[in-house]
C-alpha positions in Angstrom: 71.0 29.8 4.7 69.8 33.0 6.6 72.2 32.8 9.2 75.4 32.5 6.7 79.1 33.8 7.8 79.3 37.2 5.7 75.4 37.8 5.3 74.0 37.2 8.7 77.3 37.9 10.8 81.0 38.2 10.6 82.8 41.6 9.4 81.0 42.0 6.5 77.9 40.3 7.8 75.1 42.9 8.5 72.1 42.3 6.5 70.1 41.5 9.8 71.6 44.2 12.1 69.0 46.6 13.5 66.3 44.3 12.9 63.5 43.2 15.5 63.6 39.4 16.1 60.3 38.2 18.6 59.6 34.7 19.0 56.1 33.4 19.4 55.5 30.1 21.1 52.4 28.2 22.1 52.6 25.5 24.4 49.7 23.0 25.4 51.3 22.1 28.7 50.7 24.6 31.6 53.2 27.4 33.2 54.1 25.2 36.1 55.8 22.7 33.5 58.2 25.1 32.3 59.6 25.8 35.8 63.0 24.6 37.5 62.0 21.4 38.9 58.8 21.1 36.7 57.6 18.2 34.3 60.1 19.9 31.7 63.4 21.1 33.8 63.8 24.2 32.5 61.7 27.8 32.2 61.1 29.5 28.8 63.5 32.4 29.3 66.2 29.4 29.6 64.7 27.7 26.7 64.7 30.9 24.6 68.2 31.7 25.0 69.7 30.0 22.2 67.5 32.7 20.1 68.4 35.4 22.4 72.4 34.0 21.3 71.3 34.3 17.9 69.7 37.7 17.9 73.0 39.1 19.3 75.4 37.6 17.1 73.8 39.2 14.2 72.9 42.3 15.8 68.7 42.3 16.1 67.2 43.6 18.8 64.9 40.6 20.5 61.8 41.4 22.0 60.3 40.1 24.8 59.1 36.6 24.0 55.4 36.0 23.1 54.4 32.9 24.8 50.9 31.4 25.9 51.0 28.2 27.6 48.2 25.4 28.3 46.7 26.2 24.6 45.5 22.7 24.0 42.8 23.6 27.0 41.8 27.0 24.6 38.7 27.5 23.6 38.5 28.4 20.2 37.4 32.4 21.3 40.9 32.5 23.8 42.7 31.2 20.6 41.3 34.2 18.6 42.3 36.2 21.7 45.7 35.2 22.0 46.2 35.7 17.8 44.9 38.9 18.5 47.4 40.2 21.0 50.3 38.8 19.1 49.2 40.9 15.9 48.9 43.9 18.4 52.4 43.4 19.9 54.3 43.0 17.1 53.5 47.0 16.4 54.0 48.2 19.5 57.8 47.8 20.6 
């Protein structure tokens, strides 16, 4: 219901414009995976575009992608790491 014709985009659409739109993605496979000819075909910047898409139509600004990959390896101190540089990020574009 967010992304509705009039609210979220269109003439009249502008409640979201201006606004910062990151995505944050763990991933318990490793780096290689998400690679062009790795296990899964495609990279994360390809499989982020459809947000990317988003973000433009409604006029947010998207920031870099947060990602860390191979998280089911963690231990539970690089989880608290990782958590930890996502707060950090998130106040410093």
């Amino acid at each position: 219901m967010v992304l509705t014709y009039g609210w979220a985009y269109g003439s009249e659409g502008t409640e979201l414009r201006g606004k910062e739109f990151m995505v944050a993605i763990s991933i318990g496979g490793p780096e290689a995976a998400y690679q062009a000819g790795g296990h899964n075909h495609f990279s994360m910047s390809e499989l982020t575009k459809p947000f990317q898409a988003t973000s433009n139509l409604t006029g947010m600004r998207f920031l870099p992608t947060f990602t860390k990959q191979g998280v089911r390896l963690l231990k539970n101190e690089q989880v608290l790491e990782s958590a930890e540089k996502l707060r950090h990020l998130k106040f410093n574009y």
